[in-house]
C-alpha positions as CSV (number, residue, x, y, z in Angstrom):
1,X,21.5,-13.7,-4.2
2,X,20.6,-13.1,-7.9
3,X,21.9,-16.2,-9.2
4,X,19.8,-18.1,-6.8
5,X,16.7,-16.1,-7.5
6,X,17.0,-17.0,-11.2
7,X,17.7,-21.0,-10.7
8,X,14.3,-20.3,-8.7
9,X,12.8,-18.5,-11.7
10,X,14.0,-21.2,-14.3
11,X,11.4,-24.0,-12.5
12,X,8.7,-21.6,-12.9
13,X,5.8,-21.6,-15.3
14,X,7.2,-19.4,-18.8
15,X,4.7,-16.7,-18.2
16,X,5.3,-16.1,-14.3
17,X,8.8,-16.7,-15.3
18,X,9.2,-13.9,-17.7
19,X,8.0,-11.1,-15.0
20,X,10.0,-12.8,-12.4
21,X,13.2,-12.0,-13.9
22,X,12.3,-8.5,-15.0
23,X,11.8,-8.2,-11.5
24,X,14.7,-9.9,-10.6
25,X,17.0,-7.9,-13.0
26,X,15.1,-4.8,-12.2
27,X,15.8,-5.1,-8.9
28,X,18.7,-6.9,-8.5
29,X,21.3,-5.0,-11.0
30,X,20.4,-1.3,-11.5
31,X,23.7,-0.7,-12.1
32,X,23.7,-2.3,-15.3
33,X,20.7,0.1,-16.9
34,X,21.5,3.0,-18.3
35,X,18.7,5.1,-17.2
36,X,19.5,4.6,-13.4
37,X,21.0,7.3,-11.4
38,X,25.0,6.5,-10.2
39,X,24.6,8.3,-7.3
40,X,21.7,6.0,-6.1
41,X,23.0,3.0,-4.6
42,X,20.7,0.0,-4.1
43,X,20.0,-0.3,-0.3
44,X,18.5,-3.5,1.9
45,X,15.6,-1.6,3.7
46,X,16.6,-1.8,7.4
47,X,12.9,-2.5,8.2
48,X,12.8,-5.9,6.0
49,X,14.5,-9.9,7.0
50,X,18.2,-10.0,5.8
51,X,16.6,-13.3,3.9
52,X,13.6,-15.3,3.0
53,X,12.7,-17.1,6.5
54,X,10.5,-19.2,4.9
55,X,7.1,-21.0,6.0
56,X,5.3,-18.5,9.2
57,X,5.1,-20.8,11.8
58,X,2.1,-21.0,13.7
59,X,3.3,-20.5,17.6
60,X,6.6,-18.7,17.4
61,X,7.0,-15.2,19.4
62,X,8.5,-13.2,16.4
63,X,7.0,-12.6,13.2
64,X,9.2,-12.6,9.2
65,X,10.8,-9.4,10.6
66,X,12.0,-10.9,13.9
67,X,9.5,-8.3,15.6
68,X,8.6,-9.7,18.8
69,X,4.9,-9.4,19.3
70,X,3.6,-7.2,21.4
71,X,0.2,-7.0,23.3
72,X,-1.6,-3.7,22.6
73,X,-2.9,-0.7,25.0
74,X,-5.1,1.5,23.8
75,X,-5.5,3.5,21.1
76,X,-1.9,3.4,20.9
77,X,-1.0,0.1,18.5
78,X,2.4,-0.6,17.7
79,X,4.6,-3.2,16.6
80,X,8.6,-3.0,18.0
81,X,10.9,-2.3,15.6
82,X,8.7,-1.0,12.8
83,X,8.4,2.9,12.2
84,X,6.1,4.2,10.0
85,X,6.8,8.3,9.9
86,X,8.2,11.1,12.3
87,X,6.1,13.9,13.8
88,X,9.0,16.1,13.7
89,X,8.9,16.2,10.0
90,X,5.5,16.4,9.7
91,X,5.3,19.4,12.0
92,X,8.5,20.7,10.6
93,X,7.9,20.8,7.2
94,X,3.4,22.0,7.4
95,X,1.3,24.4,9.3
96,X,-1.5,22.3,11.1
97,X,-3.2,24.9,8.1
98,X,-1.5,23.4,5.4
99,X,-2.5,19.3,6.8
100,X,-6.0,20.3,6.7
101,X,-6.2,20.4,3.3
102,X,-8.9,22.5,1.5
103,X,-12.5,21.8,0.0
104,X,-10.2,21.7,-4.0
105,X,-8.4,18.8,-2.7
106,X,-11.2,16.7,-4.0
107,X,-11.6,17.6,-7.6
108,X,-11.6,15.2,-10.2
109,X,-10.3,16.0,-13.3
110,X,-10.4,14.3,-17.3
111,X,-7.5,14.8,-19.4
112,X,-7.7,15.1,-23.1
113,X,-5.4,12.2,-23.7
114,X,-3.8,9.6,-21.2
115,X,-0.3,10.4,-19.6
116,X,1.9,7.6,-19.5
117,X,5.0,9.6,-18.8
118,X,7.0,7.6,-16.3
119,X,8.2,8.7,-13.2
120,X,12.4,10.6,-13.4
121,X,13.6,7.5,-12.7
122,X,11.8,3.5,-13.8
123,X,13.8,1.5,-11.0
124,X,13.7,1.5,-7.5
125,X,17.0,1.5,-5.4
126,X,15.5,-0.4,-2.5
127,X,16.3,-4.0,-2.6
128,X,14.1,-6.4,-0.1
129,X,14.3,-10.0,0.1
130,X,11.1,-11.9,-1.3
131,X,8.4,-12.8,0.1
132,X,8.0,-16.1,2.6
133,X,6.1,-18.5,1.3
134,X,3.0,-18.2,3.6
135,X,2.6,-14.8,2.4
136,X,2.3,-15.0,-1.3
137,X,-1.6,-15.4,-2.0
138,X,-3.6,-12.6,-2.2
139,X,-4.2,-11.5,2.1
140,X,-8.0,-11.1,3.2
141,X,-7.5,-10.9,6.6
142,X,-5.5,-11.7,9.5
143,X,-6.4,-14.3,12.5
144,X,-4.9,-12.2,15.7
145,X,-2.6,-13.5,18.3
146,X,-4.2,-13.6,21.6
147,X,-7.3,-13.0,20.4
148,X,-6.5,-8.9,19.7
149,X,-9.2,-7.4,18.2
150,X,-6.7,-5.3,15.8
151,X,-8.3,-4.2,12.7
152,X,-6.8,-2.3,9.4
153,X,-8.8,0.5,7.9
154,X,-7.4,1.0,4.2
155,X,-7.9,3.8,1.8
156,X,-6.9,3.7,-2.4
157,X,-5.9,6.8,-3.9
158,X,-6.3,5.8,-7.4
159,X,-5.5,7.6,-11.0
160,X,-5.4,6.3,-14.1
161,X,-3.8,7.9,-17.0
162,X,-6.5,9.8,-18.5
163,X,-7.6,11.3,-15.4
164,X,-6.1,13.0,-12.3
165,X,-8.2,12.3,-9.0
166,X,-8.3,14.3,-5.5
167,X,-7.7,14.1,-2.5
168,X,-10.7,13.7,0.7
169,X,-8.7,16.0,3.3
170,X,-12.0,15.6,5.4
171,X,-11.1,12.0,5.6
172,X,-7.5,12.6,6.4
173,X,-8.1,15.5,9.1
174,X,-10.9,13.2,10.8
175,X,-8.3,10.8,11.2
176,X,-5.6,12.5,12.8
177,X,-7.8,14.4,14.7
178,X,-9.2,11.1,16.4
179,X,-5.7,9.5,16.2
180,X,-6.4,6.6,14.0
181,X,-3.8,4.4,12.5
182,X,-4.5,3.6,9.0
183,X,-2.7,2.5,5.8
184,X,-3.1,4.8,2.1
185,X,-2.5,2.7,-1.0
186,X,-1.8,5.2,-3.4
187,X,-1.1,5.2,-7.1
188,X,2.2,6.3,-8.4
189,X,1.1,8.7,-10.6
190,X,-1.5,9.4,-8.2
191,X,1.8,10.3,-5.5
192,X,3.2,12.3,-8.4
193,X,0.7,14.6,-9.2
194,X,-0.6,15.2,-5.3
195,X,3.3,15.2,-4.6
196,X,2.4,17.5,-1.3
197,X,-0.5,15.5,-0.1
198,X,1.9,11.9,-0.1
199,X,4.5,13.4,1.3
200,X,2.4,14.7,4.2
201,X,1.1,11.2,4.3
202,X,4.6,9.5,4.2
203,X,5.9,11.5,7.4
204,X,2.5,11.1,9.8
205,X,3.3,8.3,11.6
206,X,-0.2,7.5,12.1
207,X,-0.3,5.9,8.5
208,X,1.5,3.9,5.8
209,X,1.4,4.3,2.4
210,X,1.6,1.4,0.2
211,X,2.0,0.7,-3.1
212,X,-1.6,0.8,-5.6
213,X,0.1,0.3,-9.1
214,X,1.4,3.5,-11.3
215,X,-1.8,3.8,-13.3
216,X,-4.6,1.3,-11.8
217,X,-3.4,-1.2,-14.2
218,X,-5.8,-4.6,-14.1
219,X,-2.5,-7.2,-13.3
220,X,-4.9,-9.6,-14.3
221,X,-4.5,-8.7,-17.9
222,X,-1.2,-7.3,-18.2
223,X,1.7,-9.0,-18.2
224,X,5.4,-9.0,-19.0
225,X,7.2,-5.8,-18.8
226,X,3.8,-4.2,-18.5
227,X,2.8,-6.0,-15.4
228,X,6.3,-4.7,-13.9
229,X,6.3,-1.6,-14.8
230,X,2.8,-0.5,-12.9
231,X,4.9,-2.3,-9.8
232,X,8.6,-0.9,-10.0
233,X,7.9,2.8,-11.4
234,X,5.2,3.3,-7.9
235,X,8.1,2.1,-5.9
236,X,10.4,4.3,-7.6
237,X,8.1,7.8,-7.3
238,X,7.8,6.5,-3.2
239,X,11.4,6.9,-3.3
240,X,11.5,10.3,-5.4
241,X,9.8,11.5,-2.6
242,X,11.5,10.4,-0.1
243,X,14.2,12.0,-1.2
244,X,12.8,15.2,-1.3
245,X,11.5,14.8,2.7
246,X,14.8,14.0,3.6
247,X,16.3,17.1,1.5
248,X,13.7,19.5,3.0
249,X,14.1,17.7,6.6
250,X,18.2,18.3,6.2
251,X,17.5,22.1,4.9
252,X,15.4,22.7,8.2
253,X,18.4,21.4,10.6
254,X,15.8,18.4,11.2
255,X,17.5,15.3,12.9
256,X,18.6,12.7,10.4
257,X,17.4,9.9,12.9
258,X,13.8,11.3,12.1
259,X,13.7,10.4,8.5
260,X,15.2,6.8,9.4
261,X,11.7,6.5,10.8
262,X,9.9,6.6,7.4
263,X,9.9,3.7,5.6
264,X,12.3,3.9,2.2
265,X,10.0,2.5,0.1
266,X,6.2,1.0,0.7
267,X,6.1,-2.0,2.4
268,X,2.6,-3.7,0.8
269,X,0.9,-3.4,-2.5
270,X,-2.7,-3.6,-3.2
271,X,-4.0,-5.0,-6.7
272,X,-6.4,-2.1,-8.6
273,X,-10.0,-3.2,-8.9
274,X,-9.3,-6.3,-6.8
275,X,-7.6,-8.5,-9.6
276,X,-4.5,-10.4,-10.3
277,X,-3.0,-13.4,-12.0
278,X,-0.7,-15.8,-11.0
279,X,2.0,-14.2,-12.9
280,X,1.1,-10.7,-10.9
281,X,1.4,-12.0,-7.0
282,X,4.3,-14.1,-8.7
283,X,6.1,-10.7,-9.4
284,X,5.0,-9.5,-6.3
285,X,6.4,-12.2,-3.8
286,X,9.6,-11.4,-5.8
287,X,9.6,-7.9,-5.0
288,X,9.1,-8.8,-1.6
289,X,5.4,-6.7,-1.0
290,X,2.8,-8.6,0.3
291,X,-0.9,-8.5,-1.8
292,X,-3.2,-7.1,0.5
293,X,-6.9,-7.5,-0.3
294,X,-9.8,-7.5,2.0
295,X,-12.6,-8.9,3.5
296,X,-15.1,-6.0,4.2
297,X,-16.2,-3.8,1.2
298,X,-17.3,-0.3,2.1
299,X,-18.6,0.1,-1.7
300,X,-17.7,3.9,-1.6
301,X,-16.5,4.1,-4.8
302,X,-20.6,3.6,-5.9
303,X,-21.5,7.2,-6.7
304,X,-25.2,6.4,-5.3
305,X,-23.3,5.0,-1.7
306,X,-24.3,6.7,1.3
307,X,-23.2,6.8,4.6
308,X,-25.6,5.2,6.6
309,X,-25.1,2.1,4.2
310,X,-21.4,2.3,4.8
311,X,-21.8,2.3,8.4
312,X,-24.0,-0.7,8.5
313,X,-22.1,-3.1,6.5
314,X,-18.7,-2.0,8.2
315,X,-20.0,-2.5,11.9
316,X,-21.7,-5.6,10.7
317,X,-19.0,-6.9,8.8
318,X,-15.8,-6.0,10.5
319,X,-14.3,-8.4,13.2
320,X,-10.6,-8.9,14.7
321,X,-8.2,-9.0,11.7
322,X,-10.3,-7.7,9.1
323,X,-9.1,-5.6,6.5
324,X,-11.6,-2.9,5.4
325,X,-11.3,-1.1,2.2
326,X,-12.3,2.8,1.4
327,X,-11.3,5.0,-1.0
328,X,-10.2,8.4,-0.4
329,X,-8.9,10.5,-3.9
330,X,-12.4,12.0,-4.4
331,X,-14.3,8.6,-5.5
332,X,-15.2,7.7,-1.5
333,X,-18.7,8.6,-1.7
334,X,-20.2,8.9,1.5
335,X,-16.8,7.6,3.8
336,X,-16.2,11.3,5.3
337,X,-19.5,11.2,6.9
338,X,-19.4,7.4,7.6
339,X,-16.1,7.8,9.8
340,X,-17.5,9.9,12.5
341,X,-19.8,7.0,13.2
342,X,-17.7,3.9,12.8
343,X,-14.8,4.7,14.7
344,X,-16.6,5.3,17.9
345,X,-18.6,2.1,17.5
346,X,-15.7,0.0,17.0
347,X,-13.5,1.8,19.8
348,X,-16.7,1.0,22.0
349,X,-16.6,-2.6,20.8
350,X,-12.9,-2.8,21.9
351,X,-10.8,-2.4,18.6
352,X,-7.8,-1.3,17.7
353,X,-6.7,0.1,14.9
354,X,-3.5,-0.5,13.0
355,X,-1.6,-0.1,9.6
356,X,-1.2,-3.1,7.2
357,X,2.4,-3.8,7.8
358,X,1.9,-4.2,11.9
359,X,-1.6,-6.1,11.2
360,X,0.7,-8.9,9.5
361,X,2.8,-8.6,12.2
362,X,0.3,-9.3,14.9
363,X,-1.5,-12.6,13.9
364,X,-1.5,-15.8,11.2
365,X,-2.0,-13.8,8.1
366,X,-5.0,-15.9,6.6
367,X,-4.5,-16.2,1.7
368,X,-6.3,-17.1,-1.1
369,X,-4.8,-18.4,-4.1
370,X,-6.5,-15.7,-5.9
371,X,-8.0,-12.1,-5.5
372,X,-11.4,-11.4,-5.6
373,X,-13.8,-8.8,-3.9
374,X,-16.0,-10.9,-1.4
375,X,-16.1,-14.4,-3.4
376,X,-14.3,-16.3,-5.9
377,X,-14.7,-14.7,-9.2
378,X,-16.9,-12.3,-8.6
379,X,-14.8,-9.4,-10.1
380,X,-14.3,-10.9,-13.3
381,X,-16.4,-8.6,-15.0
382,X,-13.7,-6.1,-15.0
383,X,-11.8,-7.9,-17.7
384,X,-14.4,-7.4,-20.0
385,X,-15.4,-3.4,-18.5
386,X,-12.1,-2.2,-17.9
387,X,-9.5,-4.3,-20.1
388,X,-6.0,-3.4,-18.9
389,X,-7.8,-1.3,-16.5
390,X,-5.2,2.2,-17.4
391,X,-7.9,4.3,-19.1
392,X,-11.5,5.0,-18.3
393,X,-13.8,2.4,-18.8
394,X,-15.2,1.2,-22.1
């Protein structure tokens, strides 16, 4: 397969080339870097295509996974074939006390310096195929099969290097409590330092959790080895984790079917402050996880947001296949008391809610050939704020 890949690479622009086969390498021959554990084997993710199934046609009855699609009932979305988490681990391994979370689950703090320590081991083990051509813009929305009005309700967890974010249990708790599907995009250091908090997320399978970058890098701006590196050492913390679910699920006498139903490594990433390049989705089609964007803005992350203003632009905004983006690591101002009055309005107006990965799978998932927040560059003024985006702003 590698070969192949790199004859690929080799017809590509030099600058998307160069990631592309740090990716490739990265991916395709752990064994041959030092730092990678021996008793790690690389693995095909059972959940992924065997290979690349090219262009998504527009009428056939499976989507790239071969997952047939499947009408929905209510308030009980799913997708054949794809798991997302196991309520026996998550009841095995917490207290219904302990998933709550507490009101210092939100606290934001500054470090002195920035942390750039990278996670015990830089490359994931996980191998998927890439990405099929239809799917490697930047994904606003999706146009539903059979007119379903199936909708995806996202929340970042971001942390940059210099700081270390929370953690809005009140946002968590509402959901499971109401029994809505929705997908996390979390930071890897972000997973690493609220190691308990994404581990409870991995095994609800109510949600997904997707990759955000290690440090909320801007993959507009950095490139190379750089670029890769906010990609691959996320995917390799997901899989740290894993690990440790599946040792404390084994310790407990807990099925080993029931960790087969959380997903090895995430299945979408989502570029940090909305930007990219085409180097970035380049490296991302090769690492086979789909760019998910959006195409309704909450704007919690404003500190001035409210709720009221958050529930007006989402009921306004929001229509079958739309991808809405909150934030929920302290920085979603006003989305815990939003959420108690969106979800009932949209349930009245018939929708469904779903994760990311079964949102793709339920429609024609609808690109750009870049990433922006509502309209074509209008989130270039990060460049100039944020630079490469790892440390607070200027």
């Amino acid at each position: 397969m590698l070969p192949a890949l790199i004859l690929r690479i080799k017809s590509l622009p030099l600058q998307i080339a160069r990631v592309a086969v740090i990716c490739a390498v990265l991916l395709f021959c752990p064994s041959d870097l030092s730092f990678v554990p021996t008793d790690r084997p690389a693995v095909v993710n059972p959940q992924q295509p065997a290979e690349d199934v090219g262009e998504r046609p527009s009428t056939p009855p499976a989507g790239p996974q071969g997952l047939a699609r499947q009408p929905l009932s209510h308030r009980a979305a799913r997708v054949e074939g794809l798991t997302l988490g196991s309520q026996a681990v998550l009841e095995g391994l917490w207290t219904p006390q302990e998933l709550q979370g507490s009101p210092h689950d939100t606290q934001l703090v500054r470090l002195r310096g920035p942390d750039h320590t990278p996670p015990a081991w830089q490359v994931p083990t996980q191998v998927a195929p890439p990405l099929a051509p239809g799917w490697r813009g930047s994904i606003r929305r999706v146009q539903p099969w059979h007119n379903q009005k199936v909708i995806a309700l996202t929340f970042d967890l971001c942390e940059r290097a210099d700081d270390v974010t929370g953690y809005d249990a009140p946002i968590v708790h509402y959901l499971r409590t109401e029994q809505v599907r929705a997908t996390f995009f979390a930071g890897g250091k972000w997973m690493r330092s609220h190691a308990e908090k994404a581990m409870q997320l991995m095994a609800d399978p109510l949600f997904e959790v997707g990759n955000h970058s290690w440090t909320h890098g801007n993959l507009r701006v950095l490139q190379g080895e750089d670029l890769a590196r906010q990609i691959l050492w996320t995917q390799a913390q997901y899989e740290l984790l894993w690990d440790e679910l599946e040792h404390r699920a084994r310790r407990l006498g807990i099925a080993p079917q029931e960790m087969e139903k959380i997903p090895r490594r995430p299945l979408a990433f989502r570029f940090p402050y909305g930007t990219c390049s085409p180097e970035a989705l380049q490296a991302l089609a090769a690492s086979g996880l789909p760019a998910i964007q959006w195409d309704v803005v909450s704007g919690d992350p404003a500190r001035h947001q409210t709720a009221p203003s958050i529930v007006k632009t989402v009921l306004s905004q929001t229509r079958a296949g739309s991808i809405v983006v909150f934030h929920a690591n302290g920085r979603g101002h006003g989305t815990a008391d939003a959420l108690p009055r969106i979800i009932p309005a949209l349930r009245a107006q018939g929708f469904e809610f779903v994760t990311v990965s079964e949102l793709l799978r339920l429609g024609r998932v609808i690109t750009a050939e870049e990433c922006y927040e509502l309209r074509p560059g209008d989130n270039r003024r990060y460049d100039a704020m944020v630079g490469e985006g790892t440390s607070r702003w200027r």
